[in-house]
N, C-alpha and C positions, 0 to 999 in steps of 0.2 A: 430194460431199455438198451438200444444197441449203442454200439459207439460213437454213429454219427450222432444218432439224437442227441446224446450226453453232450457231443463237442456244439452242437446247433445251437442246446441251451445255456452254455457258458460263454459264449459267443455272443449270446442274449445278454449275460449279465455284463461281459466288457461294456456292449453299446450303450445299456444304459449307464453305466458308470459313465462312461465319454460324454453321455449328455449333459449329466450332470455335473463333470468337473468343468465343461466349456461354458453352462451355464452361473460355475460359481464363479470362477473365473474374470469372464466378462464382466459381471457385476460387480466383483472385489475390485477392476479395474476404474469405473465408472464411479464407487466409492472413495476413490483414493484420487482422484482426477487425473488418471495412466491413460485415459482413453476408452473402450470396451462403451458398454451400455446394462441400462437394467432391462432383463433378457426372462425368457421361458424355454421349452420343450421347441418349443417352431421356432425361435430364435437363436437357439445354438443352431437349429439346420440350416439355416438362413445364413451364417454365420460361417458355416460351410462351403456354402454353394456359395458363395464369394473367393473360397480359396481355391490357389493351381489344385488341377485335377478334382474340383468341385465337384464333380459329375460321380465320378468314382469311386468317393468320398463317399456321396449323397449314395448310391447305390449300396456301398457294402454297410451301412450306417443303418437302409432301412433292411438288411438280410439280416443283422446282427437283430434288431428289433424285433423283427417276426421270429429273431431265435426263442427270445422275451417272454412276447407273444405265446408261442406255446409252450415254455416249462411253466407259462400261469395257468395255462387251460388245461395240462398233466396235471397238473395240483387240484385243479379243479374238478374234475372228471375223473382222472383216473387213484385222487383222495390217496398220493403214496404217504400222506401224514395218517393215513389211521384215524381220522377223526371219524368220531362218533355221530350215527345218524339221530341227531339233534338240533334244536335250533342253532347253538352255541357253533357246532358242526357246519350246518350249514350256513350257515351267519359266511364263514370263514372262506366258504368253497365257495360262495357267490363274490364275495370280496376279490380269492383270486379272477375270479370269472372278469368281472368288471373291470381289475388291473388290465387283463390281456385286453382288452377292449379299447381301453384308453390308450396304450402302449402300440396296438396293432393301429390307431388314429395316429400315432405320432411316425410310425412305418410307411403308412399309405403319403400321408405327405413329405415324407424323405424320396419315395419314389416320383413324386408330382413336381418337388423341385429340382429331380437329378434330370426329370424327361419334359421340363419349361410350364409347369401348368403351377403357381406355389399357391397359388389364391381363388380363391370363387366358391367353389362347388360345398369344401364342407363348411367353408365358414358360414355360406347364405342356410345352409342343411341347417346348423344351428340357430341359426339365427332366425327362420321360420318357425324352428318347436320352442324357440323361448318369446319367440313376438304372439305366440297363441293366446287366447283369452286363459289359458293356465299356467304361464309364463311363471306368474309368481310363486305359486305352489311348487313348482317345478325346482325355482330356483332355492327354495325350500329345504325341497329333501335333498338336493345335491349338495346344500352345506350342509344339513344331518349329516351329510354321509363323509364329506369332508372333516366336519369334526369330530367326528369319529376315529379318521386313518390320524388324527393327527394327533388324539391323545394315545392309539396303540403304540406308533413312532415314539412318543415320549415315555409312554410305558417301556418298550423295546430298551431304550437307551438307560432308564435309570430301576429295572426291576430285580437286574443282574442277572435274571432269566438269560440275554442276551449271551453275558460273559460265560456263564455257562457254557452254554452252546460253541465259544469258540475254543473254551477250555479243552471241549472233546474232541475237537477235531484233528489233536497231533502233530501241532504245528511247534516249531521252534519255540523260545519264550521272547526272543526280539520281537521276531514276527509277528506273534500272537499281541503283545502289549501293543503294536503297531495297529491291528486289528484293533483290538479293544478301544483305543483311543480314536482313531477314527471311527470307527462304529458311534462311538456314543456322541462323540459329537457331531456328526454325519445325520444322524438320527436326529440329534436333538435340533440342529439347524430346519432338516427338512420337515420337525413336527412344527416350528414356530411358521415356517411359510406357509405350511396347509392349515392351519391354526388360523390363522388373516385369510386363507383365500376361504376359509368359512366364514370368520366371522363377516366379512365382505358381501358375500352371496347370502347369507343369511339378511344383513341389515338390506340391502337389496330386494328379497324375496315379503320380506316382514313387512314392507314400505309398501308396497304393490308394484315395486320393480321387479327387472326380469334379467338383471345381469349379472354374468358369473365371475366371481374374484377370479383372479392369474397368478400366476408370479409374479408376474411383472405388477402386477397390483401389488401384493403385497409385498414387494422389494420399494416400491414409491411409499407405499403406507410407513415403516419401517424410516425410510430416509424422512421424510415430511417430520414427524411424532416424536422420533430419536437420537433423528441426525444420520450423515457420512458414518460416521464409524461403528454404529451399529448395522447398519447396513452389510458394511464389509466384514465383519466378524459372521453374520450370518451365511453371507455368501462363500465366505473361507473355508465355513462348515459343509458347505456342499457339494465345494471338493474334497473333504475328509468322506462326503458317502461317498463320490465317486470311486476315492481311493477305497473303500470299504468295499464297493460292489468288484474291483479291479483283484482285489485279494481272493475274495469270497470265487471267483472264477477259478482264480489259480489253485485255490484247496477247496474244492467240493466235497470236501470233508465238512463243511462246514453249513453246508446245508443239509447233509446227512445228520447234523446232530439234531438241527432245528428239524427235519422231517420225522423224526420219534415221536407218535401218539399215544402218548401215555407211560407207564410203568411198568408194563410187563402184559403177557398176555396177550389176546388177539390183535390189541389195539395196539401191541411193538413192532409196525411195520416200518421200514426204512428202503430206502432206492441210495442207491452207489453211483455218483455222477464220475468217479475218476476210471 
């Protein structure tokens, strides 16, 4: 991979970090009664595009995202993890596939709010394929699939699998525990959110509804059930991924450890992002 690419895709990983600390942020504020709101992916841009140089902001926001965008669709297509052609294998490269999909959704409307258009077009898109007579089915397999990322997330954070990976990467031992600590709770924040925004779209789909849990649904579910302060402890966690995906750029070592498929042999293929 050339250079640019390498710098395109770590550029990817700040922007999502930035989405996500703006979003834990805001919500930690809204829990504490600082002000902010409970917030998602379109509401930290939103959140944006309200601030001087909004425009600017909003533009290099969604460049950084479509960096995102494709170190998901390299992972996916050009499989630098060595994964084996198997279900398991490909389970994982459609997984990436779908990230950049969702990510390259959240790009396109960073560009529609930097150049005045923030609403209309995908929301009615969705909102036609879920008001269909398979709405519910629909809204079904998208919590499958949800609660799926959201036990890997918790797996990731407490399998030590994780700690591993940042073990190798050659980092200081400050830095690294800083890592580590944010990681697991970064992870574990973001598996309880997607955790709720399944079980929500599931209870939804199960009923003969057709609507998909949010963030923002599950930061209300969360406040309603548990209260303010879990809420913000949750959301606290989400700038710990922030701060997680924000280091992960800085040492691409670190996803070179997590890019190792396997133990040796064919399947020990690795990509160098620094």
């Amino acid at each position: 991979m050339s250079s640019k690419k390498k710098n395109f895709a770590r550029f990817g990983m700040v922007a999502k970090g930035a989405v996500y600390s703006i979003i834990g942020v805001l919500t930690a504020l809204a829990a504490f009664g600082q002000g902010g709101e409970q917030t998602g992916g379109k509401g930290a841009l939103q959140y944006l595009a309200q601030q001087s140089y909004g425009q600017i902001l909003l533009v290099l926001m969604g460049i950084g995202l479509l960096g995102y965008v494709f170190w998901r669709f390299y992972q996916s297509f050009a499989n630098p993890k060595g994964l084996e052609d198997n279900a398991k294998g490909y389970a994982k490269r459609i997984a990436f596939f779908i990230s950049g999909l969702i990510y390259g959704g959240l790009a396109f409307y960073s560009f529609k709010l930097a150049f005045g258009s923030g609403s209309g077009d995908s929301k009615s898109m969705m909102g036609s394929l879920m008001s269909g007579s398979n709405g519910d089915t629909i809204a079904i397999i998208i919590g499958i699939g949800m609660a799926i990322k959201a036990i890997y997330d918790l797996y990731r954070a407490y399998s030590g699998k994780f700690r591993e990976e940042v073990e190798e990467a050659g980092m200081d031992h400050k830095e690294q525990k800083l890592l580590i600590n944010a990681g697991k709770f970064g992870h574990t924040a973001r598996g309880i959110v997607i955790a709720l925004m399944a079980f929500l779209t599931l209870r939804s789909g199960l009923s003969s509804g057709n609507n998909i849990g949010t963030q923002t649904d599950a930061f209300s579910f969360i406040q309603n059930e548990f209260g303010s302060v879990a809420m913000g402890i949750v959301a606290i966690g989400l700038v710990g991924y922030g701060v997680y995906m924000f280091i992960k750029a800085k040492h691409p070592a670190i996803s070179v450890a997590s890019l190792r498929g396997g133990t040796g042999g064919p399947g020990k293929k690795t990509i160098d992002l620094k």
